[in-house]
N, CA and C atoms as a LAMMPS dump frame, in Angstrom:
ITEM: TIMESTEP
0
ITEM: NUMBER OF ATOMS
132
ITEM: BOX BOUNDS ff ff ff
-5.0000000000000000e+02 5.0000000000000000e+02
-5.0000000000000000e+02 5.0000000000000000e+02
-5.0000000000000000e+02 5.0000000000000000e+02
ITEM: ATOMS id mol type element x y z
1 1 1 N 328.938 332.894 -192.564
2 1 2 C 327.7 332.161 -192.677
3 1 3 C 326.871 332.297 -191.411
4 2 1 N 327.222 332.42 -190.458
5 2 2 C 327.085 332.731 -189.15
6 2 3 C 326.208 334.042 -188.969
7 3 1 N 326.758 334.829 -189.385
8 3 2 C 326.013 336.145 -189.428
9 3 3 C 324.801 336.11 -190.369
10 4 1 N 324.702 335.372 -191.531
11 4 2 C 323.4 335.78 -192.453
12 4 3 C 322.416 334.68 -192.146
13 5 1 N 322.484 333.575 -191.099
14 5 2 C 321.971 333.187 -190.355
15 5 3 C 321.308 333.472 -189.094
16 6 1 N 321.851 334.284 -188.606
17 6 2 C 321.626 335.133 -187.412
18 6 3 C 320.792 336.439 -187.97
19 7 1 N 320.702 336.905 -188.793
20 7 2 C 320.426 338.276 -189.705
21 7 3 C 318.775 337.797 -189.932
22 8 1 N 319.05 336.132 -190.477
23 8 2 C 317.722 335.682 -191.028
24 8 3 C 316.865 335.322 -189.849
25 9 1 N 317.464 334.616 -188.312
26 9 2 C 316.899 334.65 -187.083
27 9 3 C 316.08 336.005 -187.127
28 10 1 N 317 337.115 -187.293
29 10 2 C 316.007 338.462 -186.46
30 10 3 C 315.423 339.135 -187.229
31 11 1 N 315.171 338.855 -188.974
32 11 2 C 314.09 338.936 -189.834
33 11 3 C 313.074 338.121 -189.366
34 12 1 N 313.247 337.218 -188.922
35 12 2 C 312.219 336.311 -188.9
36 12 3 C 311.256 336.242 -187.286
37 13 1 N 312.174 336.971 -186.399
38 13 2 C 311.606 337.299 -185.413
39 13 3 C 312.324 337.963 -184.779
40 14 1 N 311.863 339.472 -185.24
41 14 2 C 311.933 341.144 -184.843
42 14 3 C 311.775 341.252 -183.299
43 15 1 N 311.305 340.692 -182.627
44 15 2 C 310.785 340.696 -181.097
45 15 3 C 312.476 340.082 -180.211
46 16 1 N 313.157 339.481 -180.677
47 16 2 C 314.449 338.777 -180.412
48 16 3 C 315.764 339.712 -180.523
49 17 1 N 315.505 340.899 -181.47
50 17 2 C 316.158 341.788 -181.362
51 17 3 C 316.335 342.919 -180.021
52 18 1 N 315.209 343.411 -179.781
53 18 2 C 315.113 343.698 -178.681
54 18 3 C 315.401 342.733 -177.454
55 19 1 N 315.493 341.742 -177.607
56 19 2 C 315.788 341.015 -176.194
57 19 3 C 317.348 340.926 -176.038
58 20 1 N 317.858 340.843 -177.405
59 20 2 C 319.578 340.731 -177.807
60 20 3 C 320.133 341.828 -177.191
61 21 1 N 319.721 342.795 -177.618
62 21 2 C 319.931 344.43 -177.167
63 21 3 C 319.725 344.751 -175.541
64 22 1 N 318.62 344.072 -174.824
65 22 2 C 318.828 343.999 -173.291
66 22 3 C 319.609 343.65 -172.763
67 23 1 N 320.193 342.209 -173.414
68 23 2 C 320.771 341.107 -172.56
69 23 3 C 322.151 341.94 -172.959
70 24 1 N 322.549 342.561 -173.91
71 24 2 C 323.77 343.043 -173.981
72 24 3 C 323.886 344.264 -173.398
73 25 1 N 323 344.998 -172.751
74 25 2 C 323.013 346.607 -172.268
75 25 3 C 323.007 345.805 -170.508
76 26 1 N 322.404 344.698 -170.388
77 26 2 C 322.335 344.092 -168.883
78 26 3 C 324.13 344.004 -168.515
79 27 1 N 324.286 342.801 -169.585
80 27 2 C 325.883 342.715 -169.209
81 27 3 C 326.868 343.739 -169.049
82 28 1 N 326.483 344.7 -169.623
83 28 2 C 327.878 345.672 -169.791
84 28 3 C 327.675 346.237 -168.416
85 29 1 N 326.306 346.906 -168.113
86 29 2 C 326.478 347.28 -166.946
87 29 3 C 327.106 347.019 -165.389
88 30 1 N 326.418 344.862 -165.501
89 30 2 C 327.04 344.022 -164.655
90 30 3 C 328.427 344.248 -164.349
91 31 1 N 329.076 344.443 -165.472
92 31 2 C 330.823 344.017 -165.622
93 31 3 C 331.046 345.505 -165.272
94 32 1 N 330.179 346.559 -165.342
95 32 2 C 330.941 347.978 -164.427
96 32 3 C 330.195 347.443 -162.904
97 33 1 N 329.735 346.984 -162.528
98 33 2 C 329.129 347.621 -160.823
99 33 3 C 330.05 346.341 -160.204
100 34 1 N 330.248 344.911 -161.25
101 34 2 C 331.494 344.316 -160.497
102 34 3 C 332.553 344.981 -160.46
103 35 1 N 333.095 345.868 -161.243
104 35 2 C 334.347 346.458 -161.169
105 35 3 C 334.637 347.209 -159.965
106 36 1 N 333.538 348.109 -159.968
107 36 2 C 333.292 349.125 -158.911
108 36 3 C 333.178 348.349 -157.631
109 37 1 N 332.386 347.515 -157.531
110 37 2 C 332.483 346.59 -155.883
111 37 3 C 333.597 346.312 -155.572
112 38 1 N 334.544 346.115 -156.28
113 38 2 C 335.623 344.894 -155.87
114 38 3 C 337.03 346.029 -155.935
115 39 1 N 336.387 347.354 -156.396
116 39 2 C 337.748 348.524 -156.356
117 39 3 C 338.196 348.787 -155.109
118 40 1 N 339.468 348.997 -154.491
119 40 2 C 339.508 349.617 -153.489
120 40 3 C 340.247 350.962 -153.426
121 41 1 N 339.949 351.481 -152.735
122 41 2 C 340.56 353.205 -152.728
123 41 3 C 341.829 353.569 -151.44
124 42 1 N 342.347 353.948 -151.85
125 42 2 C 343.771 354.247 -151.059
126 42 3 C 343.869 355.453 -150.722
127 43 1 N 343.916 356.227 -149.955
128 43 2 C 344.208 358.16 -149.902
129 43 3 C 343.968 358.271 -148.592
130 44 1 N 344.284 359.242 -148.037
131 44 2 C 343.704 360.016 -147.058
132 44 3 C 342.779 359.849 -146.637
């Protein structure tokens, strides 16, 4: 029910889709450049 509610949100305002799609391309990136900060490297 959840979903065809949410489905009917972004029929109903197309402009919210695109913001969904940022905020989820923002995070993923976040959660790699924390990864990468906090790596440490061992070698030679």
């Amino acid at each position: 029910m959840v979903d065809s509610d949410l489905a009917t949100y972004l029929e109903e305002n197309p402009r919210m889709m695109g913001v969904l799609f940022t905020i989820v391309l923002v995070l993923s990136q976040a959660g790699n450049a924390a990864g990468a900060l906090f790596t440490t490297t061992s070698g030679p």
